[in-house]
N, C-alpha and C positions, 0 to 999 in steps of 0.2 A: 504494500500500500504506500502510494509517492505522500509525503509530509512535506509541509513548507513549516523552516525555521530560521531562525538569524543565530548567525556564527560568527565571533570573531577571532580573527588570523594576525597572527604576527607573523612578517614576510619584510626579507630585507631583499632586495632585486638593485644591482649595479645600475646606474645610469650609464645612457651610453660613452660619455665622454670618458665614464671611467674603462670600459669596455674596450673603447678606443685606447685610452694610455696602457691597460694588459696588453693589446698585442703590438704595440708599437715598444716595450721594453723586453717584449722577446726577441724581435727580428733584431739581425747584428746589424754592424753599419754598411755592409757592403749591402743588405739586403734592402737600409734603411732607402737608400737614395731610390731604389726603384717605387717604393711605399711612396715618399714626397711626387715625384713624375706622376703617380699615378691619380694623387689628390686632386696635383694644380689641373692635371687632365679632366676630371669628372666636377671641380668647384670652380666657376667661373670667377668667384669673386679672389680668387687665391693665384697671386702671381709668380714668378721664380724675380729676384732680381735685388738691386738695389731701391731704396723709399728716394722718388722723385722729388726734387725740391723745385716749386716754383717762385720764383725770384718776383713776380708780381703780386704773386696771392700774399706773399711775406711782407710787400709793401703796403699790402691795402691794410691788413691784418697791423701795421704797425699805425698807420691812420686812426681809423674810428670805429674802425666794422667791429672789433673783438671787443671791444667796452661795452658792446651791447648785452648781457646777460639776462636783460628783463625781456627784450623783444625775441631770442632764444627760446624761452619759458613759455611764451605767447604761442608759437610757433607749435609746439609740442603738442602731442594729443595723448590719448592715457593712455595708449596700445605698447609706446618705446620712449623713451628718452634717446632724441639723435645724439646726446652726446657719447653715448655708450657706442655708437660705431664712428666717430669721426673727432673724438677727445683728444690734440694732440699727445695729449701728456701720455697716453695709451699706448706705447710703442706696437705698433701691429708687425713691423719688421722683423724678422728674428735669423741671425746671421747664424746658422749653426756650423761653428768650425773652432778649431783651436786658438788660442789667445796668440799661439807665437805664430799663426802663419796671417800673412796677406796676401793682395791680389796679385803680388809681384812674385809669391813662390811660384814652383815651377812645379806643374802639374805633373803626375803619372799616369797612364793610361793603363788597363790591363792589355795585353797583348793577345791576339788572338790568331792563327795558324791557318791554314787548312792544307790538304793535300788527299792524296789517296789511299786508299786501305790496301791489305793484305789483298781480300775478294779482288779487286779491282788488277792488280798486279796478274793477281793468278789467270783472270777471265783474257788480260794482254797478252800472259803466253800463251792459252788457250786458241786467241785469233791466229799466233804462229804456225799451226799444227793444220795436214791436211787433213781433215776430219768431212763427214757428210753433214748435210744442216742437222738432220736426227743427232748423231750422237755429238755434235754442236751443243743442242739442248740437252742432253741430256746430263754431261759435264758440267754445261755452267747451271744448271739442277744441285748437281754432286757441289760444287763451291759454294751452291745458298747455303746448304744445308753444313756446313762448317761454322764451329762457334769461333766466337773472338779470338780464342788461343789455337786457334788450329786445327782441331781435333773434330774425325768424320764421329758424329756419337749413332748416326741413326743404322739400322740393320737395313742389310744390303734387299731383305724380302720389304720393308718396310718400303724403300725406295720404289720396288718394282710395282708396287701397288699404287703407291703415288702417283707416278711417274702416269700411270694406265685411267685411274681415274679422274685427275687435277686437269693432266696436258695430254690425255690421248693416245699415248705413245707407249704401245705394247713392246715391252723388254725384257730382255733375261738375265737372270742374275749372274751368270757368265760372262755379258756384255756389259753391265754395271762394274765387276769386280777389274773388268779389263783398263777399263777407262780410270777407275781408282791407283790402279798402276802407275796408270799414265802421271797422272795430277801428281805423285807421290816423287815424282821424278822432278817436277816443278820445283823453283826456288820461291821464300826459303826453303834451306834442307829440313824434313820430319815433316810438313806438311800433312794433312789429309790422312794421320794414323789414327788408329782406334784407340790406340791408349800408350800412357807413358813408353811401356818398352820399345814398341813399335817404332815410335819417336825418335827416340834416340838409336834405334837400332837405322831406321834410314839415315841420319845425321852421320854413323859412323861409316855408311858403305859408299858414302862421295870423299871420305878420307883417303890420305894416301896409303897403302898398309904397310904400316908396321910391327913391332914384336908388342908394341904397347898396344895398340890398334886391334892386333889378331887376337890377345889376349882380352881386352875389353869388348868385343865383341861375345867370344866365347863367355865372357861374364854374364851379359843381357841376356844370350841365346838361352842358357843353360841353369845360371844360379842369380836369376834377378831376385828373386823373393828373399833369399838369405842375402842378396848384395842391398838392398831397400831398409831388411833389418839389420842392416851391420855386422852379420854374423861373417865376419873376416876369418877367424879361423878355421871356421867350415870351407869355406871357400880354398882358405891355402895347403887345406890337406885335400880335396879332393882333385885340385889342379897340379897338386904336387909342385910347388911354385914359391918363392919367398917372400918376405913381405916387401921387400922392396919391387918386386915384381907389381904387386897386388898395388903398392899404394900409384905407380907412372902408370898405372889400366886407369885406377879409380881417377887417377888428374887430366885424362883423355876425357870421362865419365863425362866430369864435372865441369870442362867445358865444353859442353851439348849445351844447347838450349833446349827446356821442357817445354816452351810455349809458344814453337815459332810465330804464332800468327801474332803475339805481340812485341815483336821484333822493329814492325812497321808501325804497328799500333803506338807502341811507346812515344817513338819520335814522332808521328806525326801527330798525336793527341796534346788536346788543350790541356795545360794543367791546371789543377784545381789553385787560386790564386787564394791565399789568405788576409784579409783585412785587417791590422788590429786595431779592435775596439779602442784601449788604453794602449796609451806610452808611457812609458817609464824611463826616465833618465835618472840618474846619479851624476850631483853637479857638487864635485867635492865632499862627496861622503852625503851631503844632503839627498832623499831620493823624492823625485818633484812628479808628480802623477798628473797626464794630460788628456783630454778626451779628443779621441781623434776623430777630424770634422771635415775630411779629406773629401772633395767631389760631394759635399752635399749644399745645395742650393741655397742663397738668401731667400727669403719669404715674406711678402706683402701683402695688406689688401689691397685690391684692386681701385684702385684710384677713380677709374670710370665711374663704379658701383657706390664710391663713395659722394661724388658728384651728386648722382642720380637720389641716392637719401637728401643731400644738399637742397637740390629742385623741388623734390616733394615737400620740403619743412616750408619753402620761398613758397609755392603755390596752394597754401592750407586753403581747404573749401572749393578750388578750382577741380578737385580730382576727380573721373568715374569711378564707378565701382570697378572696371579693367585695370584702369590705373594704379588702386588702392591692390588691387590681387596681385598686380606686377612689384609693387613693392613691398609687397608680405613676401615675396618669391625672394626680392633681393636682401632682406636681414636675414631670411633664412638659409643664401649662403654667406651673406657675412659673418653669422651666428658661427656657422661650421668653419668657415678658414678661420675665426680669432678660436675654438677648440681646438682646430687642430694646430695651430700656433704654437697654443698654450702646452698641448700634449707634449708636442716637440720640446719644449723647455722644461716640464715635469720629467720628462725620458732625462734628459742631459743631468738635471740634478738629482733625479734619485741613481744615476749610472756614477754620476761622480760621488757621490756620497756612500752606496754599497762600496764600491773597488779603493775607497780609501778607507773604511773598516777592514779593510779584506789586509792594505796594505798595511796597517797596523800593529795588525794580529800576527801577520807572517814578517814583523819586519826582520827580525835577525837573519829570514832565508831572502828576502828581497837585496840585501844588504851585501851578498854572498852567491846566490845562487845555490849551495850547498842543499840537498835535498834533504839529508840528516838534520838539516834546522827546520825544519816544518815542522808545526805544532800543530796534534790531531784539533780539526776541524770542521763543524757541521753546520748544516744552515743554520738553524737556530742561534749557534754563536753569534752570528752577524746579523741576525733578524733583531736580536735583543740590541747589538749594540745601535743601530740607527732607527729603530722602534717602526720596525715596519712587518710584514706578512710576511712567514714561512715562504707561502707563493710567492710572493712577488720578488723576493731574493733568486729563488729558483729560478723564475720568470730572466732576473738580471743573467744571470751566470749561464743560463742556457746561449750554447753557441757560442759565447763571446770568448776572444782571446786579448791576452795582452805583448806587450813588442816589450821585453827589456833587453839589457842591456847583455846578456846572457842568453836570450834566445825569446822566443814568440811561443805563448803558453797556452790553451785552453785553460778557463777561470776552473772550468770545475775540476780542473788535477789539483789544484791546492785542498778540495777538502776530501779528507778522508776520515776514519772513523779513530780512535788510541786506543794503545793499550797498555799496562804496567809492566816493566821489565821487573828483576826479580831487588833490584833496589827500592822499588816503589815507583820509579818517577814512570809518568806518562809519556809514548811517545808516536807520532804517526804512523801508523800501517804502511806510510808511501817509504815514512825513513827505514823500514824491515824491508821492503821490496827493493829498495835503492842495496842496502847493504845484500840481500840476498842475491841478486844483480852482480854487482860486485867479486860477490864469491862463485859465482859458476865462469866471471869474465878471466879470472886469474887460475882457474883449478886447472888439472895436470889433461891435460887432453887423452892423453893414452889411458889414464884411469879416473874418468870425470866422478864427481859425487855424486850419490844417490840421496835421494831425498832423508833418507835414515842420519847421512851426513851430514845433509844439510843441519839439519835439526838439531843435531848436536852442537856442529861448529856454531849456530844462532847463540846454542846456549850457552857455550861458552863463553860469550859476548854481552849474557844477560839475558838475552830474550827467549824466554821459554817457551816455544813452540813447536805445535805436535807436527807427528810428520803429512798427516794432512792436510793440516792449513799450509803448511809450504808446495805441497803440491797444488793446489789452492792458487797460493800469489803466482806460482810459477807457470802456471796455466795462464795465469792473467797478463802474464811478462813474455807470453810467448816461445817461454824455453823448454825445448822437449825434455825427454825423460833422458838418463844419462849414456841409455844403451845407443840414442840416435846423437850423441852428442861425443861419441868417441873417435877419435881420428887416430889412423895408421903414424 
């Protein structure tokens, strides 16, 4: 049975300008400047540029006109106050960039490439070859189906069916494997294998042969599985061979390329370009924190639009009702370019005021660079000290990096979680990672440590840590286990 009753709700809902300032202090700065282009694009009232000075209006303005303040008041209706969009004292400009550069620095540009792929190479030797238009297509087929790094992944039945229902073209898989041949012959060398050994086993059959050659060959053919897990002494008793033998095979091995098809790729590909957020200098032990403002636009209102409020206040009673709706239209993008102004300036000062908590807290490793001086730290730390939200700290720190003097950082590698070494003191997870680092950078390569060692050597250090958790960081660090980590 439906009831009608009265409920009351308490509900806290973000306005959008706040809304607007969350994701404008997520995006980094390279990402910022597309965000601005995209505003002044969609808000007419919002310019890129320097605040125009008119050398008239400043004369008349010095005259009689600006003493008027009662005939101002007259003019107004109860919907706005025009001085709230054309207030000088209102600065609507906002020049977002760093204190020490001006218009005389000298810009960077990101740099941008292009050229040809691997595919594109291969399909050139392809036109070389006297082939029929069929098996034409059917090769440069066999090249689509090649990933980034080279490699055919798909079954040769998989093709023929394709091949038969996509483009027509009834084939056998005799005629597929012939033409895979072919391609396999193509440079680069490995091309078109089905998988690592293949790979490197074509790379070594355009070598020239020798004792190291015949021998690294026989290695792929016959004991790749035990040469992949290291099991080197398997190998040297079955080959009946020394290890010196075994280690000039494995340094043939190991210059192979595993990925030809990114050979090309490498060099012709854009690389990913990093912005940093903050600078950091050290100016005689001083460390001076700057927010970088590189390639992002000055920002106005529109000067036109502010006019056009101007004319309307001069012609009070003259207006239609079109009229009155055309400029309800224009406060309402003057409304949004002075928010979005305002965001822009909220973004700059809650980004300089996080990253200088941040540099506080880390100053003895800012100071040094020294990873072992990091002090375990969590958002919360920095949320508390400039009294702002868990999120919106997160919000800062996502994506952003910093340039010091020592290298260009992701914010979020500074925090990490502590723990007690067996003196008591507290100390970062990143300083156990750096010094675990450390010790597989220096251990004996013919008898690397095992995690069991690890653990120990930690402890003896202080840090008591199971063998686990080092497997753990060391997962995290990238560093295999110690059986792949052994060298001849």
């Amino acid at each position: 049975m439906l009831r009608q009753r009265l409920q009351q709700k308490l509900q806290q809902k973000l306005s959008p300008q706040q809304i607007q300032l969350m994701k404008l202090l997520q995006v980094p700065t390279i990402a910022l400047e597309q965000r601005i282009k995209q505003e002044v694009e969609e808000n007419v009232a919002l310019e890129e540029g320097e605040e125009e000075v008119d050398m008239e209006d400043n004369n008349d303005d010095l005259d009689s006109d600006i003493d008027a303040p009662d005939e101002k008041e007259d003019t107004s209706d109860d919907e706005f106050d025009l001085s709230d969009y054309i207030d000088p004292d209102d600065a609507p400009d906002y020049k977002y960039e760093s204190n020490n550069n001006s218009k005389d620095d000298e810009e960077y540009e990101i740099p941008f490439v292009s050229g040809s792929t691997f595919h594109d190479l291969l399909r050139n030797q392809l036109a070389m070859r006297s082939l029929s238009e069929e098996d034409i297509k059917i090769a440069e087929f066999i090249i689509g189906n090649l990933d980034d790094s080279g490699y055919l992944r798909r079954e040769t039945l998989a093709m023929v069916d394709d091949l038969a229902f996509a483009h027509g073209i009834e084939t056998s898989e005799e005629r597929i494997e012939g033409l895979i041949t072919m391609i396999q012959n193509f440079e680069p060398a490995g091309v078109c294998a089905r998988n690592l050994q293949e790979c490197l086993q074509l790379q070594l059959i355009k070598k020239e042969e020798t004792e190291s050659i015949i021998l690294a060959k026989k290695i792929l053919d016959r004991f790749f599985d035990a040469f992949t897990k290291k099991h080197y002494s398997n190998i040297i008793k079955r080959l009946n061979i020394t290890e010196e033998d075994l280690k000039e095979a494995i340094e043939e091995i190991i210059k192979l390329n595993p990925k030809p098809g990114n050979s090309l790729s490498e060099s012709m590909a854009i690389k990913e370009h990093i912005v940093p957020d903050f600078l950091l200098t050290n100016e005689n032990g001083k460390l001076v924190l700057n927010l970088n403002g590189r390639n992002a636009p000055e920002l106005r209102i529109s000067r036109t639009y502010r006019n056009m409020l101007e004319a309307y206040s001069e012609q009070k009673g003259k207006n239609t009702k079109q009229m009155k709706e055309a400029m309800t239209y224009v406060r309402q993008k003057i409304d949004s370019a002075k928010w979005f102004i305002d965001a822009i300036k909220q973004r700059q000062n809650t980004l300089q005021g996080t990253m200088q908590a941040i540099l506080e807290y880390q100053y003895e490793y800012f100071q040094s660079g020294d990873e072992t001086k990091l002090r375990p730290m969590i958002l919360k730390d920095i949320a508390e000290i400039v009294s702002l939200d868990i999120s919106t700290i997160s919000r800062v720190v996502n994506s952003k990096y910093i340039q010091t003097p020592f290298g260009t950082f992701k914010l979020k590698t500074f925090f990490s979680e502590g723990m007690q070494t067996q003196s008591g003191e507290e100390v970062s997870t990143r300083e156990i990672k750096k010094i675990l680092q450390n010790s597989v950078a220096s251990e004996n390569k013919h008898k690397p440590l095992t995690d069991e060692k690890l653990a120990a050597l930690l402890k003896e250090k202080g840090y008591n840590i199971a063998r686990r958790t080092i497997a753990k960081y060391r997962e995290q660090l990238d560093i295999p286990v110690a059986r792949l980590r052994k060298e001849l």
